[in-house]
Steps between C-alpha positions, in 0.01 A plus 500: 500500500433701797444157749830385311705848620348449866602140544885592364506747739419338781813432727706136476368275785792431746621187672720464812790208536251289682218535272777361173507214773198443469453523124751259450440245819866533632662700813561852527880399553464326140371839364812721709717211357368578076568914620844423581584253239340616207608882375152536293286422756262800498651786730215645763231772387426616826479415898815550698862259518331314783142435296560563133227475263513361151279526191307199481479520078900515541497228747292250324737583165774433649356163653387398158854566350676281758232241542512542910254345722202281454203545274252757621239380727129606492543687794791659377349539164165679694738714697695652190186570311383710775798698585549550107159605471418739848887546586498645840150521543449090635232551714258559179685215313397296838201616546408376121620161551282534830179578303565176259516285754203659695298461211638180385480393090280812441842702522526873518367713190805691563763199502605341181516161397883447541471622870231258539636262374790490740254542812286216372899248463583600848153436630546094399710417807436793777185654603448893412594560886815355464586651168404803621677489811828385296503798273411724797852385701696572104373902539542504883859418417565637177607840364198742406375554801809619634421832722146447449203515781265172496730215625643378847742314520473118555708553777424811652155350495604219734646759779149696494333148566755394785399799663141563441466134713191316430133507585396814278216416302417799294809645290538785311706642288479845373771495226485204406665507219466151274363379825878254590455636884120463542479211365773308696200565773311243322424169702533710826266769504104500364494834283785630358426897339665691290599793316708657234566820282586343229220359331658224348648354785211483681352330181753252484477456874130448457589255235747301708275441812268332310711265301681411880149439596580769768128484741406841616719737271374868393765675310420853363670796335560878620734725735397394816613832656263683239245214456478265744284220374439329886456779693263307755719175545691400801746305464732234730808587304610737280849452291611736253824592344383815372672754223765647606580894467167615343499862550143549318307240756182718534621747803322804398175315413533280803606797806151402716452117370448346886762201375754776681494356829835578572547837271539624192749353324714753285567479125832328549334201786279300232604178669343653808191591376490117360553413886190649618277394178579129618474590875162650399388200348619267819226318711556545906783243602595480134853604349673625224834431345653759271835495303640865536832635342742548794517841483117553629686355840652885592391693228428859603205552356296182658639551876167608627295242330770235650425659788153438542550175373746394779310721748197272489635213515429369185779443352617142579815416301779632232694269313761574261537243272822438317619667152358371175122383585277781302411349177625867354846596655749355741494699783393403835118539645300521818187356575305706748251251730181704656235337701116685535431458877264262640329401764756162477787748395588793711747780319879383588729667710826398293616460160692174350740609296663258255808546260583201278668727245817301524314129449529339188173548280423114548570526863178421735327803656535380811752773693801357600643610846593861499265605207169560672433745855228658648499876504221636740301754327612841715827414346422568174310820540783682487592823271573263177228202570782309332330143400792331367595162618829510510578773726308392752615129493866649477440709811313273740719203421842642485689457840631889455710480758668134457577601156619833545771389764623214318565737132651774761764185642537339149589869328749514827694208425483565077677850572757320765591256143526784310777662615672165525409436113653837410861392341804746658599614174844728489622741222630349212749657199239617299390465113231251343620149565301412116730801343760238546536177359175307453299181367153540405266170666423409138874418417490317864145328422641393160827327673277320752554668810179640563129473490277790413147582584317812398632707813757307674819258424636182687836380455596130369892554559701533836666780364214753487271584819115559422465736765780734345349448152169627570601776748688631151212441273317736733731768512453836370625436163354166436150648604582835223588234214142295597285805441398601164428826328170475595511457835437168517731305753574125455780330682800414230612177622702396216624850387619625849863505564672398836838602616776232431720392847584233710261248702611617834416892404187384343407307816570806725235661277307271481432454888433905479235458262338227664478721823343809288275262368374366833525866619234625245257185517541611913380826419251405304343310752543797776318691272205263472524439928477865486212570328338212672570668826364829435177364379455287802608790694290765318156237519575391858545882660131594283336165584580541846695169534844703547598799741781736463821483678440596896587859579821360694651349152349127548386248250 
């Protein structure tokens, strides 16, 4: 009774859109399409509007009940069992199916028949690599390990390769996670090493290497801050995407470990004490390449280890990469690029500094023109030791002084239009024009004289002018009738009520709402020219690429 009350309480196992894809074998636009269509399609458990999660029991009895998509695969079939069975915890699910096919027909004394079963269908027309490799991509991409340590990203491991280059043959990793960055090392370098907290991803890691028939793959578990397992090796290159904002990293147990090369690093710099762990481990001429949050680019707290970094020349390159690459949130990252000197490799006298933050996540890595620049080393050793891409690709590549003219002319001739725009309006008798006689736009939409839209109306007859109508539907009284008792303001366009006269009086208003129109998209656009200006202004006078007006009132 008591393994009965544990199992019920465990918590529903949750699916995302493109998981029910998968389940069924049709698109995720198929499964958006059954959400719109069908009002007892299972409403979201969890996850946010942009990534909502379902309950997978819910899911499948609602799938059942409509008869939507295709019989359940093996794959599929393997896939549900686990999730139902370890719900968020996949790696141990994995790492079972790992040991069956490891040991082969023998099985696991832990696994039962039905799970065998399954492994042994899909192993008649895929080898255990491959069926390994496929349900290692379905919990890369799928929901449980949102916000969890372990994985990189597919893609995010394809920047760190671009710019590691080739010719390292000795990798390591020391979080490797489930091992998806160390391994993609595999075919290039001779030893790949790792190491990870988490015992059970370095088991499954372990497990994986040898069914990809990985050569020259050690994988072991513990912190590697608090118990480094390779304290003697040296290797070529060194990749990491360590954990991020670990506050308990070992500091006070750690204060005269010699991995401090560069300092201390406080309580709140864990990413930088990961940076001189892999530096430590780096053979002469060797390099590493780190994945850092952006804000260990000017934090406070790290300036004088960035300091000493820059200082000797070690420090080689800083890319930010664009939004949405970490495997765990959609921000944007860095990678930091350090090179150990050599006797072939002398330490460098500038840093490349890359920002492809605005590319496309498919885009190449190569830098396009503007998004790369050389910043020589003194130039960062200022009072911030700000490493961040952008502002120095912003502020050696922006022609200060081009740019700042040609906003100063432009905001000239927008205020010389502005005046003109301005309509010479004179007194008129007084009173509310729509305290008179009036017609609400749904009596005129009804008699087929105008078109409506959610905030605007365009006359089909000669005898109304659009740009009257909507200069009334904005008016004081229309905007009062569109706001409701809760605050809540939506444009009336069928309740509103316009003034009833002539063409040639409508037309005279008209034209005068046109020109207060074009008057307020004008200002709108000085405002933007004007806050363009003083940030050119404000960056070109600090930067040095601007002076002040001469003493005699010159520009």
């Amino acid at each position: 009774m008591e393994d009965d009350t544990v199992r019920l309480a465990a918590p529903e196992p949750l699916v995302t859109a493109a998981e029910i894809a998968r389940l069924t074998g049709v698109t995720r636009a198929a499964v958006s399409n059954w959400r719109r269509r069908h009002d007892d399609f299972p409403a979201p458990v969890a996850g946010g509007a942009g990534s909502p999660l379902f309950s997978l029991p819910e899911i499948r009895s609602w799938l059942e009940t409509q008869s939507k998509g295709k019989e359940a695969s093996a794959e599929v079939r393997l896939w549900e069992k686990l999730r139902t069975v370890h719900g968020d915890d996949m790696v141990r699910g994995l790492t079972e199916v790992a040991e069956i096919l490891v040991r082969g027909d023998r099985g696991s004394g832990e696994s039962d028949e039905a799970l065998r079963s399954l492994v042994g269908e899909l192993g008649s027309d895929r080898s255990p690599a491959e069926l390994l490799a496929g349900l290692t991509a379905r919990y890369v991409d799928s929901s449980g390990r949102a916000g969890s340590d372990g994985i990189t990203s597919p893609r995010l491991t394809q920047a760190i390769i671009y710019f590691a280059g080739e010719g390292a043959r000795t990798v390591l990793d020391p979080a490797c996670g489930i091992g998806s960055l160390l391994f993609a090392f595999g075919g290039r370098a001779d030893t790949l090493s790792g190491q990870d907290v988490d015992p059970a991803n370095a088991r499954f890691a372990e497990l994986r290497a040898g069914l990809m028939d990985l050569p020259g793959v050690t994988v072991r578990a513990g912190d590697s801050l608090r118990d480094d397992q390779y304290r003697d090796l040296k290797a070529e290159l060194v990749v990491c995407e360590p954990p991020v904002g670990v506050a308990d990293w070992g500091r006070e147990d750690l204060l005269l470990d010699p991995r401090w090369e560069f300092g201390v690093p406080s309580r709140a710099e864990s990413e930088l004490a990961w940076l001189q762990h892999c530096y430590f481990h780096t053979a002469p001429g060797g390099q590493v390449v780190m994945v850092m949050p952006t804000s260990v680019a000017y934090r406070k707290a790290g300036r004088r280890i960035r300091a000493e970094v820059v200082r000797r020349g070690l420090l080689t390159h800083v890319v930010a990469l664009p939004p949405g690459m970490a495997a765990s949130h959609s921000l944007s990252v860095h990678l930091w690029v350090l090179r150990r000197p050599s006797d072939a490799h002398q330490p460098v006298e500038s840093v490349r500094m890359t920002d492809l933050t605005s590319n496309a996540l498919d885009a190449p890595f190569a830098p396009q023109p503007g998004q790369s620049t050389e910043v020589p080393r003194i130039e960062l050793l200022d009072d911030t030791v700000d490493l961040t891409p952008a502002t120095h690709v912003a502020a050696r590549l922006t022609d200060y002084a081009a740019q700042y003219a040609a906003v100063r002319a432009e905001i000239g001739e927008r205020l010389t239009q502005l005046q003109d725009l301005l309509p010479a309006l004179t007194e008129g008798p007084g009173g509310n024009l729509q305290d008179g006689a009036v017609v609400s736009l749904s009596e005129l939409a009804r008699a087929g004289l105008i078109r409506t839209s959610e905030d605007a109306a365009v006359s089909t007859s000669e005898q109304l002018d659009t740009d009257y109508l909507n200069g009334f539907l904005r008016s004081s009284a229309n905007n009062r009738r569109s706001t409701t008792a809760s605050g809540t303001f939506r444009t009336d366009t069928r309740g509103a009520r316009i003034p009833q006269m002539g063409i040639d009086d409508q037309r005279r208003y008209g034209a005068a709402f046109r020109s207060l129109v074009e008057f307020e998209r004008l200002v709108r656009d000085i405002t933007e020219l004007g806050e363009r200006a003083a940030t050119l202004a404000r960056d070109g006078l600090t930067g040095g690429a601007l002076l002040p007006p001469s003493d005699d009132g010159g520009s």
